[in-house]
N, C-alpha and C positions, 0 to 999 in steps of 0.2 A: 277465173278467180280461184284461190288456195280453198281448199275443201274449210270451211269452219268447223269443224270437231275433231278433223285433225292438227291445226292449229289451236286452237285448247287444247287439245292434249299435250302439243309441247311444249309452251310454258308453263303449264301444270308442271313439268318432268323439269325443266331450268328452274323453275324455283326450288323443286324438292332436295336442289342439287346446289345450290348458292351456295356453301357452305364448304363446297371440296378444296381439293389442293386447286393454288389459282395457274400452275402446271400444268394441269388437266383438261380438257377438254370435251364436254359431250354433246354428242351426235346423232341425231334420228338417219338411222340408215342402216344396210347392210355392211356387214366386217369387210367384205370384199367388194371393190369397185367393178360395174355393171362392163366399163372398156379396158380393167383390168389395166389402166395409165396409172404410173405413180403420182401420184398431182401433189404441189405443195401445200400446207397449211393454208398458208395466207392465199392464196390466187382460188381456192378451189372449196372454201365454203360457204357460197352463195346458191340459188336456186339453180341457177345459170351454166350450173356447169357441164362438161363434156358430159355425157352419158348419166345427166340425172332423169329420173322417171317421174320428177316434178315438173308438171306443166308450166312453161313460162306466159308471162300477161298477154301475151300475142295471140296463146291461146292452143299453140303447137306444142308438141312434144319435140327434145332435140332427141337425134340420134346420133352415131356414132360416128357422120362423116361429116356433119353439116354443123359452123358453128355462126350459130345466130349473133345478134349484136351484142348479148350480155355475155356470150362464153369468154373465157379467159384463152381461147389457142389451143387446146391441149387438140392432140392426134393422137393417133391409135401407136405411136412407135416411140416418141421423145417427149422426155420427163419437161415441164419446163425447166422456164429458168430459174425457177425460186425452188425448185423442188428442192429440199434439205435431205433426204436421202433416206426416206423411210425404209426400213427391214420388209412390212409388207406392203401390199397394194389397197391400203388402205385410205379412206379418204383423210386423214387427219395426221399430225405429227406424234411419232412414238406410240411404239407398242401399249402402252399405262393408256390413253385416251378410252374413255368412256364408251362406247357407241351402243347404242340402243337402239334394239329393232323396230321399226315404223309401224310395224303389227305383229301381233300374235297370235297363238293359238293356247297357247298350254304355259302353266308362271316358269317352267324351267329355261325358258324364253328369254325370262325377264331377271334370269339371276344376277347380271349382273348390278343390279342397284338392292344384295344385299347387303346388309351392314350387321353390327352387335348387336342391334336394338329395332330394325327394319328388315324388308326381305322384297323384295320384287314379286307383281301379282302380275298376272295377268286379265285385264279387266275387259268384258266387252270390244275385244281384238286391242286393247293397248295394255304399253307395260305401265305398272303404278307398284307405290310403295304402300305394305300398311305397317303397322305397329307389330312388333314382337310382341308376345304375353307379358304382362305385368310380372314381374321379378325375374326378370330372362336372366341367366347370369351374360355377365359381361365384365371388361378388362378396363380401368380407366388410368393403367401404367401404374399407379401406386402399389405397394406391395403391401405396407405396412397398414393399410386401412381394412385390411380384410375385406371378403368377397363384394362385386360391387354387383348391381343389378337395372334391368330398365324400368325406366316409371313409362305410365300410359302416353309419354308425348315421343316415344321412340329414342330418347336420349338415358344413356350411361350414367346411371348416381354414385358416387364414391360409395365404397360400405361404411359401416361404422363399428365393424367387431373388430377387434382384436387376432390377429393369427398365432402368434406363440403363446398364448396362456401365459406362464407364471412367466416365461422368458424371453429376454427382449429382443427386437425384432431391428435387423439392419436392412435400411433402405437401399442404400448404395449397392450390398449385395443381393438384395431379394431373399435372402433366407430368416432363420430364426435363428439367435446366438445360442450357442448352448448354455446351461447352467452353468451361474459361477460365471457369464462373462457377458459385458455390456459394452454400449460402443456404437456409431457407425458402421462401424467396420466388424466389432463384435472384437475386439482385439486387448478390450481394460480387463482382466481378472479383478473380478469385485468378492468379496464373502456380506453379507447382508447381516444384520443385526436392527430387531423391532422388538417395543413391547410387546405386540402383539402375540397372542398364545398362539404357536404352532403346533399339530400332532405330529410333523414332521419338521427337524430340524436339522440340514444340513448347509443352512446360513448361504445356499446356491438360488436364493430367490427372496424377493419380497413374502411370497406366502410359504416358505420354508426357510426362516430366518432365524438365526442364533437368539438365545436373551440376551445371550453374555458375550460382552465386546472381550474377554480376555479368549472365549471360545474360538467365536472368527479371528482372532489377532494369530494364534496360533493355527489356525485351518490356512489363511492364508501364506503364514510362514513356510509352511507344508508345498505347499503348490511351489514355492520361487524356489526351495530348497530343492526339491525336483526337478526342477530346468526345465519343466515347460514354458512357463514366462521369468520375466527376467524384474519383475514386480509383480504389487497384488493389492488393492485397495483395501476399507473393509469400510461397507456407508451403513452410517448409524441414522437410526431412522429419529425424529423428533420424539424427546422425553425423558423422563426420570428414571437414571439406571442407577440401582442401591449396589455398589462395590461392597464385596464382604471380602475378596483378595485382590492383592497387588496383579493390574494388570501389565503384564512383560512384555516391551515393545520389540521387535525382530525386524530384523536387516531389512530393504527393498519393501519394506509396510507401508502401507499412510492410512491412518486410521482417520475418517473426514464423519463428521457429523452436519446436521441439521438436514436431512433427506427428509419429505414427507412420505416417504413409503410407497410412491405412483412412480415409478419410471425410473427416472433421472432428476427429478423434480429438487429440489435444494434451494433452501434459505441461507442468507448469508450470515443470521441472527444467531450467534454463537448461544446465545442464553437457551435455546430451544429445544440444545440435549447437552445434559446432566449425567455427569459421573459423580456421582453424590457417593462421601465414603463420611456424613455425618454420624451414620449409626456405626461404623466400626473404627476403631482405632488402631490406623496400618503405618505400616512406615512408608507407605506411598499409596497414591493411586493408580500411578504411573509409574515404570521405570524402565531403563532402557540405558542397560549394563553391554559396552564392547558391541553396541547395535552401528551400522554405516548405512547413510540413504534411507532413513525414514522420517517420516511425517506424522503428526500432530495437525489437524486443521477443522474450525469450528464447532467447539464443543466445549461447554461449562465445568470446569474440576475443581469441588466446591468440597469445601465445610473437614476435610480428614485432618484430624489430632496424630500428629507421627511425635508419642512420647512414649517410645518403649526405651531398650534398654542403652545404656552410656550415651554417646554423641549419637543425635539424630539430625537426618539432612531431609529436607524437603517435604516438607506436608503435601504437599499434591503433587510432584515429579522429581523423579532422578534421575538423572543422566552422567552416568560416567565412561570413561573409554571410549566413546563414541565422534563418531564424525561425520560430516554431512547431514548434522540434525536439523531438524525446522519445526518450529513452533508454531503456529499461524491462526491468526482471530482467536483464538484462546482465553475465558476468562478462569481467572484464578482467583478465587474467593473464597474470605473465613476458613484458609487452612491454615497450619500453625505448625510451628517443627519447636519440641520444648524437649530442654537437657533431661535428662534423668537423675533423679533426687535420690543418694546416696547417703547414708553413714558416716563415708570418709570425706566424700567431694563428688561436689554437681561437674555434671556435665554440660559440654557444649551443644547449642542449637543453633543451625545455619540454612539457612533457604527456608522461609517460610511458606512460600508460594512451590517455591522450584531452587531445585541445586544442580550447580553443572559442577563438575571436576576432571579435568584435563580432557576436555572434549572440544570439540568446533559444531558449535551450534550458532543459526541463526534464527532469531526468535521476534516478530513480527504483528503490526495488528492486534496485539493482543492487550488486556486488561489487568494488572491485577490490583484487587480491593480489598483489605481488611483481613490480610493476612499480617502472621505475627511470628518473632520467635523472641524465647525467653529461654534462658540459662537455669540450668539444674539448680537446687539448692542443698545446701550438707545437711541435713537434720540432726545430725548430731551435734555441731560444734555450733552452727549458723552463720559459714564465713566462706561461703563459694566464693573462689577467683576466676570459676569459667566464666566465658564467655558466650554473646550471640549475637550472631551475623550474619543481614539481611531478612528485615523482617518480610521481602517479598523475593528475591532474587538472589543467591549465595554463589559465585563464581568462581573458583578456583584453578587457576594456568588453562592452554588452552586457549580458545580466540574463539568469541566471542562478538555477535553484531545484534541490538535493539534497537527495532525502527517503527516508527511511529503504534507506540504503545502507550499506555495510561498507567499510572502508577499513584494509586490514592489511597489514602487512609492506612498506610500499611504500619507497621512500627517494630522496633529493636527495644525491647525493655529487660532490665538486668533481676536480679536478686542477690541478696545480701552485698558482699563484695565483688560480686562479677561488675563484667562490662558488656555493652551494648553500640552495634556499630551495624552502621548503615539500615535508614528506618524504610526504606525503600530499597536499596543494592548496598551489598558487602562485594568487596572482588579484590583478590589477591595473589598476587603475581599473577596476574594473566600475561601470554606472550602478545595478546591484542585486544582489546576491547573497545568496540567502537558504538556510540549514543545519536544515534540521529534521528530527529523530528520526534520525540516523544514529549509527554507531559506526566511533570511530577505536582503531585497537589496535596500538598497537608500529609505527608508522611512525617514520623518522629522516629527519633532516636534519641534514648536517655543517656549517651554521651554524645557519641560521635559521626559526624552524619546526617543531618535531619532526612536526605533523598538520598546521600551517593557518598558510600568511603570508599575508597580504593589505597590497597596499601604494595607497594610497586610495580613494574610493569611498565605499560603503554598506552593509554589510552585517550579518545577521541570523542568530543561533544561538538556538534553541530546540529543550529535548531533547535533544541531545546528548551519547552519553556519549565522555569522550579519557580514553583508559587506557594505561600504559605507550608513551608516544610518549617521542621522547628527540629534543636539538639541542644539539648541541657549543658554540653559542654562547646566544639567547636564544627564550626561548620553548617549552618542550616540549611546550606542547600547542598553544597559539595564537603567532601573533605578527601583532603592528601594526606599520604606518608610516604615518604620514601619513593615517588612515583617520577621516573627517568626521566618519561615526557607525557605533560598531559596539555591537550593544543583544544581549546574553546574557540567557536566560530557560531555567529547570529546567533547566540542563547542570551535569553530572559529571565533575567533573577528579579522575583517581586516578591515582599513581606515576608522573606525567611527570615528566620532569627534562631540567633545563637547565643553563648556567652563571648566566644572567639569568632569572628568572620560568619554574621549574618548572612550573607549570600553562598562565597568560597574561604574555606582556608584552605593552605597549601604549609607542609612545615618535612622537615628532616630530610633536607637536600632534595627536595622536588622540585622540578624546573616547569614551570604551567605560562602559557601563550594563550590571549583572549583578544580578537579579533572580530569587531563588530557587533559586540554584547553589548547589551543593557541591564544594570543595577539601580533599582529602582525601589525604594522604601523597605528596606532590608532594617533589619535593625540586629544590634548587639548590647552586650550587657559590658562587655570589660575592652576587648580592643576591635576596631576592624568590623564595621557595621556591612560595607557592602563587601572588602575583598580585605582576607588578613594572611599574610608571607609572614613567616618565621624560619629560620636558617634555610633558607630556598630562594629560587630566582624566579622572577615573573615579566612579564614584557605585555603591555598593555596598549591594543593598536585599535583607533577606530571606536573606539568605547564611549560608553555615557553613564555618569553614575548621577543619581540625584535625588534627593529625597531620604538617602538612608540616613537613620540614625543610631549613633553609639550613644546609648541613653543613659545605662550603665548605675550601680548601684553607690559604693564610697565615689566612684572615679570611671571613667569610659573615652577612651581614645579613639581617632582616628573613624571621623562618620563615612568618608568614605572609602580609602585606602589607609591600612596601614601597615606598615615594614618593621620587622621587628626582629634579634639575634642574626647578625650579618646576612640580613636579605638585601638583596638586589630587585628592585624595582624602575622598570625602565617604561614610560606613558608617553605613547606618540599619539596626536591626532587623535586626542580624547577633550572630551569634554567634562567637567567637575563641577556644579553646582545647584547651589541649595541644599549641601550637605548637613549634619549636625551633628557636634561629639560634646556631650556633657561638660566635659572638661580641657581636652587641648587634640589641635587640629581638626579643625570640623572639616577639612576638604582630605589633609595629609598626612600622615604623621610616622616619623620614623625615629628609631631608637636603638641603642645598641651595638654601633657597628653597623648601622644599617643604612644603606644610600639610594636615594629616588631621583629620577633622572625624569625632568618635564619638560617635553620636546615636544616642540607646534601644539600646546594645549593651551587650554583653556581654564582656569581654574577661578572661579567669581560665585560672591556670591552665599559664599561656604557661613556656617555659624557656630558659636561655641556659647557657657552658658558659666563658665567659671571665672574668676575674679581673672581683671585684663593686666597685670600687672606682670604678666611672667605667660601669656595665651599669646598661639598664636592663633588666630579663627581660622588661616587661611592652611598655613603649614606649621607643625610646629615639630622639629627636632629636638631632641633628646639623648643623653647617652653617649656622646662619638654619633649621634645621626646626622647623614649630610644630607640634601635637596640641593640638586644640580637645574635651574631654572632658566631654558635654549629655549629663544625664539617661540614665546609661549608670555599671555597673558594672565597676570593676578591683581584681580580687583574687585572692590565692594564684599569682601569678607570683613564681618563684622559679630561683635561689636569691638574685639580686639585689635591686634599688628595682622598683617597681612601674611606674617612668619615669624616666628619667635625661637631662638638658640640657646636652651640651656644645656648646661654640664660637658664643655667641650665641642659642643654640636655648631654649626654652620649653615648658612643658604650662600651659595653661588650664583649668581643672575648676570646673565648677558642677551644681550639683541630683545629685550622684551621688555614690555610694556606694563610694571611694577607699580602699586600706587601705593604715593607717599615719596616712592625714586627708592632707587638701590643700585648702591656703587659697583660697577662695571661697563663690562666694553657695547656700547650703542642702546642703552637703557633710556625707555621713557618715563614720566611721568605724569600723565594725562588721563583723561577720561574717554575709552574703548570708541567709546558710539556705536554700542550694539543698537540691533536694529529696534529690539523688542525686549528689553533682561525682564521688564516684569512679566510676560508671558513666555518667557523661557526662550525667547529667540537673538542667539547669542551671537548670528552673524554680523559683520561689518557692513556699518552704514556707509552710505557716500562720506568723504572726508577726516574715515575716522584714519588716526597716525598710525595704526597698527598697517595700515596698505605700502607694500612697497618697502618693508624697514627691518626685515627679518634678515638673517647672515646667510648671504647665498654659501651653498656648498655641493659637492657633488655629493655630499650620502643626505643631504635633503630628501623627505619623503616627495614622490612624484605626484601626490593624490592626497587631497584635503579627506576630514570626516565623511565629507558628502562625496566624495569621489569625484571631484571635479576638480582639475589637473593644476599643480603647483609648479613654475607661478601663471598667474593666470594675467599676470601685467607685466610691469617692467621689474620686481624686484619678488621674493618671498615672503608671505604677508605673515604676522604675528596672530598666534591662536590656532585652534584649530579649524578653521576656518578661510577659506581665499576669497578675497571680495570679487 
C-alpha cells in the first residue's frame, strides 16, 4: 500500500495547482525518467509504469525488464505507440509540464511552484507553497492602475494609484501621454482650460490649465500651425467663464466644453460651462473670421450686448469667410446685436444669437433663447429706416445646415421707422440653406417673419415643427421674398399668427412646395390664416390644413389658403377642413389674377361669418380669381354657397362631387359618406359615390394622403382619400 504522507502530500500540491493553464500538467517525479524511454502522456501516467520506483499493490517493485500486468509495454529501446514526440525523456508531454520533485532537501528544489505572490518551500522532505510578504509587488497586466501588490492569500490586487500624475495614461500602449495630449493611444492634442487657480499655467494638464479659453484657443492654434498635429482640441472644464475680450476661433480647433476636470470625464449638459460676456459689452464672444475645420461643442454663450459702433452682427458669434464650421449643443442666450444710435441714422443689427456671412457652416443640437436684435435710432431727426435681422440667427450667402435645434423666445423688434425681420432667422441670399427636425416656439418679429424670412436663394425645411411664433405684419411662422426654390416636407405650423399668412407667406416671385405638412390653428388678421401666395407659385401635396382662422379686423380672407396678385396655387391630395375666414372663403380664396387648382382633395366643412349673399364659405373668387376644382370633393361648407364668383372670377368643376351640383363633365351631387366628419375623419364609407368616379388619367397621383396606392379598385376615387 501507497505510503499515506506521501499521498497527502500530493493532493495537497494538485489542489495548490487547480488553477494553472489546463495545458499543463503536474507531476510528482524526477525531470528525467529512471529507463531513460520516451513514454507517451497518455499510456504512461499511471503507478504502473516501466521503470517507476512506486511500488505496485502486488507489493513488487517493477524494474527495468519485467512488465507486470499494469505496465503499458514500454522496453528499454522503442518509444510506444502513442508517444507524441517529446524533446526530452521525460515523463509527460512538452517541455512547459510542471514536475515536481517527490522529495527534497533544500526550497531551491521546490522552485518550480514559484509565482508573483507564492514561492515553493521545502517542507519536512516535500515541496509546498507559502505566501509572499504582504504588499509583494506584483503585475496584474494593467498598466494604468498603478502598482499592484499581494494580499495575505498569495493573490495579485490591482493597484489603485495613479501612474502619470497630471498626465494621462494610455493603456493600449503601457506608457504615459505626454502633456498637452490624451487619448488611448495618446494621439488627441488637448490645451485644458479650468476655473480652477493654477500656479502653473501652460493649459498642458488639468492641474496646469489656462483660465482663459481665448488663451488655449490660441496655444492650441500654435501647435497645428507647427505641424506636429494636424488638429488640437481645447476641454473646458464645467463653469462660469466672465469674457472681457472677443475669443478668436483658429483653423483645425474645436473648442468642447462641459469636462468635469477628472480625465476624460464630460457631460453632455451644455448649460454647465459659460462663456458669459454679461458684464462687458463686445462685439462678440465668439468669432471666427477666414477660420476652416473648426468646432464649437457644448458650451453656454450667454448674456453679450454687441452695440458698439454703425452695423453690428452677432451678440454671441461671428463667422465669416469660414468653412467647415460646426456648431454643436450650443446654447445661445440673452445676447443681443443692437444698431448704433446716430445723429444722422441708426444703424443696422443682424444675428442676435450668431451671424454667419458667406461661410458653410453647420450648426446642430443647439438652443437659442431670448436673444434679440433691434435697429439703431436717429436722435436727432427720430426717423431711422435701418433695419434688424434675425433676432437669433442672421445668414448671409454661403450654405448653410440647422438640425435639430430650438429656437424660442427670440425676437426682431424695430424703432422709429426701421424694420424688423426674422424673430428667430433672417437669411439672405444664401447659395443653400437647409432646416431640419428643429423647433421654433413663440419667436416675434415686429414685421416680418414671426420664426423664419428668407429673402432669395434656396432653401429647405423638413420636420420642422413652428408653434406659436407671431409677426405684426406677414408671415408668423415663415416668410418669402424673392426665394427661387423653397421645398416644405413633414413640418408643423400651429397657432402662428400674422396679419398676412399665419402659418407661411411666400410673395415676389417665390416658388415654395409643401409636402406632407400640417396647418393647424394658425390665425391671421387681413388674408391667409394658414398659407398666403402673393405674385408667387405654390404647389401643395399631401397636406392638411384645419382649424386656422382669418379672424381679421374691417375684413379677413382666406382661413385656410389664400392666392392673391397672379399666384398660382396648385393642392393635390390635401385635405381642407374646418377652416374659418371672417369674411369670404373660409376653406379658399383667390383674387387678382390668381388661379387655384384642387386635384384629388378634399375640401368640407370650411366656415365663414359675413352676410351669405355674395360668401363663399367654401371658395370664394375675386378679382379675375379662378378655382380649377379635378376629381376632388366640396361639401358642408357653411353657412354660405360652397363658392362664390364675384368681379369676373370663376369656379371650374369636373369629375367631383360638389354639393348643391355644379355644371360640368362627371359631377356629383350627393352626400360624401365620410366615415366620421364630425371627428374629423374624412375617409370614404362603404357605398359613398365618390368610389370609383374620379377621371382616370395617366398624370393621376399614384398615392392617396395616406399613401396608399390610387386606384385602389376598379376606377380613381374622388377626394383625397381612396376607399
Amino acid at each position: 500500500m501507497r505510503d499515506l504522507k506521501l499521498l497527502m502530500a500530493f493532493f495537497v500540491i494538485i489542489a495548490l495547482f487547480s488553477a494553472c493553464d489546463g495545458s499543463k500538467k503536474i507531476h510528482i517525479g524526477k525531470t528525467v525518467d529512471e529507463d531513460s524511454v520516451s513514454d507517451s502522456d497518455s499510456g504512461n501516467d499511471t503507478d504502473e509504469e516501466t521503470g517507476d520506483t512506486v511500488q505496485d499493490e502486488d507489493g513488487t517493485v517493477n524494474d527495468d525488464t519485467v512488465n507486470d500486468s499494469g505496465d503499458t509495454g514500454d522496453d528499454n529501446s522503442n518509444p510506444d505507440s502513442s508517444d507524441t514526440g517529446d524533446t526530452a525523456n521525460d515523463e509527460v508531454t512538452g517541455d512547459d509540464d510542471i514536475v515536481i520533485p517527490p522529495d527534497c532537501e533544500k526550497d531551491e528544489e521546490c522552485s518550480v511552484l514559484d509565482g508573483e505572490c507564492v514561492k515553493g518551500v521545502c517542507n519536512d522532505g516535500k515541496c509546498e507553497t507559502e505566501n509572499r510578504p504582504l504588499n509583494t509587488l506584483c503585475d496584474d497586466e494593467v498598466f494604468c492602475n498603478g502598482d499592484d501588490a499581494c494580499n495575505d492569500k498569495g493573490e495579485c490586487i490591482s493597484g489603485s494609484s495613479y501612474p502619470c500624475g497630471d498626465n494621462f495614461c494610455s493603456e493600449s500602449g503601457g506608457v504615459c501621454c505626454e502633456g498637452g495630449f490624451a487619448g488611448s493611444d495618446c494621439s488627441i492634442c488637448v490645451r485644458f482650460v479650468s476655473t480652477a487657480v493654477s500656479t502653473v499655467s501652460d493649459g498642458l494638464s488639468w492641474n496646469t490649465a489656462y483660465s482663459s479659453v481665448a488663451d488655449a484657443v490660441a496655444s492650441a492654434g500654435s501647435a497645428v500651425s507647427s505641424g506636429d498635429v494636424t488638429n488640437c482640441e481645447v476641454w473646458i472644464a464645467q463653469g462660469n467663464y466672465a469674457v472681457s475680450a472677443v475669443i478668436p476661433m483658429v483653423s483645425n480647433v474645436f473648442v468642447k466644453g462641459g469636462f468635469t476636470g477628472v480625465k476624460d470625464a464630460r457631460s453632455d449638459d451644455a448649460s454647465l460651462t459659460v462663456l458669459d460676456g454679461s458684464a462687458a459689452t463686445l462685439d462678440n464672444i465668439v468669432s471666427a473670421a477666414s477660420v476652416s475645420g473648426a468646432t464649437i461643442d457644448g458650451l453656454k454663450i450667454y448674456g453679450n450686448v454687441n452695440n458698439g459702433s454703425q452695423a453690428n452682427y452677432g451678440g454671441g458669434m461671428y463667422v465669416e469667410g469660414s468653412s467647415a464650421f460646426t456648431v454643436n449643443n450650443v446654447i445661445f442666450e440673452s445676447n443681443s446685436a443692437i444698431g448704433q444710435t446716430t445723429g444722422s441714422a441708426g444703424y443696422e443689427a443682424k444675428g442676435g444669437a450668431l451671424a454667419v456671412v458667406e461661410s458653410d457652416v453647420t450648426i446642430s443640437n443647439c438652443r437659442f433663447t431670448g436673444n434679440k436684435v433691434e435697429n439703431g435710432s436717429d436722435d436727432g431727426i427720430g426717423d431711422s429706416s435701418a433695419g434688424s435681422f434675425g433676432g437669433a440667427l442672421y445668414v448671409s450667402a454661403g450654405n448653410v445646415t440647422v438640425l435639430y435645434c430650438t429656437f424660442e423666445s427670440n425676437q426682431a423688434t424695430q424703432v422709429e421707422n426701421g424694420s424688423a425681420s426674422g424673430g428667430a432667422v433672417f437669411a439672405y441670399m444664401p447659395v443653400s440653406l437647409a432646416f431640419n427636425n428643429n423647433t421654433f416656439n413663440a419667436n416675434y418679429s415686429e414685421n416680418w417673419g414671426g420664426a423664419v424670412r428668407v429673402e432669395g436663394g434656396n432653401v429647405t425645411f423638413s420636420g420642422n415643427v413652428f408653434n406659436g411664433n407671431s409677426a405684426g405684419n406677414n408671415g408668423g411662422g415663415v416668410e418669402f421674398n424673392n426665394v427661387a426654390s423653397a421645398a416644405f416636407s413633414g413640418n408643423d405650423f400651429s397657432s402662428n399668427v400674422a396679419g398676412t399668412g399665419g402659418g407661411v407667406h411666400a410673395s415676389n416671385k417665390t416658388n415654395v412646395t409643401f409636402d406632407g405638412d400640417v396647418f393647424t390653428s394658425n390665425e391671421a388678421t387681413v388674408v391667409g390664416a394658414g398659407l398666403s401666395v402673393v405674385n408667387s407659385t405654390a404647389q401643395v401635396i399631401n397636406s392638411k390644413f384645419s382649424s386656422n382662422n382669418c379672424k381679421g379686423g374691417t375684413e379677413c380672407r382666406g382661413g385656410a389658403i389664400a392666392l392673391d396678385v397672379d399666384a398660382t396655387g396648385t393642392i393635390v391630395n390635401s385635405l381642407i377642413y374646418k377652416n374659418n375666414a371672417k369674411n369670404y372663403g373660409g376653406g379658399l380664396y383667390t383674387r387678382d389674377g390668381s388661379t387655384a387648382n384642387l386635384v384629388f382633395s378634399t375640401l368640407a366643412d370650411n366656415t365663414t361669418g359675413s352676410s351669405c349673399s355674395n360668401t363663399g364659405s367654401g371658395i370664394h373668387n375675386y378679382d379675375s380669381g379662378t378655382a380649377n376644382v379635378i376629381d376632388s370633393i366640396v361639401h358642408g361648407n357653411s353657412p354660405c354657397n360652397q363658392t362664390q364668383n364675384n368681379t369676373n372670377s370663376k369656379t371650374n368643376v369636373s369629375y367631383s362631387l360638389f354639393q348643391g351640383g355644379y355644371s360640368g363633365t362627371g359631377n356629383i351631387n350627393a352626400d360624401p359618406a365620410f366615415v366620421d366628419r364630425a371627428n374629423n375623419d374624412y375617409h370614404l364609407n362603404t357605398g359613398s359615390p365618390c368610389i370609383d368616379t374620379a377621371y382616370t388619367d395617366a398624370s393621376n397621383p399614384v398615392t392617396d394622403l395616406d399613401k396608399k396606392t390610387r386606384p385602389s379598385g376598379a376606377g380613381f376615387d374622388m377626394g383625397c382619400y381612396e376607399y
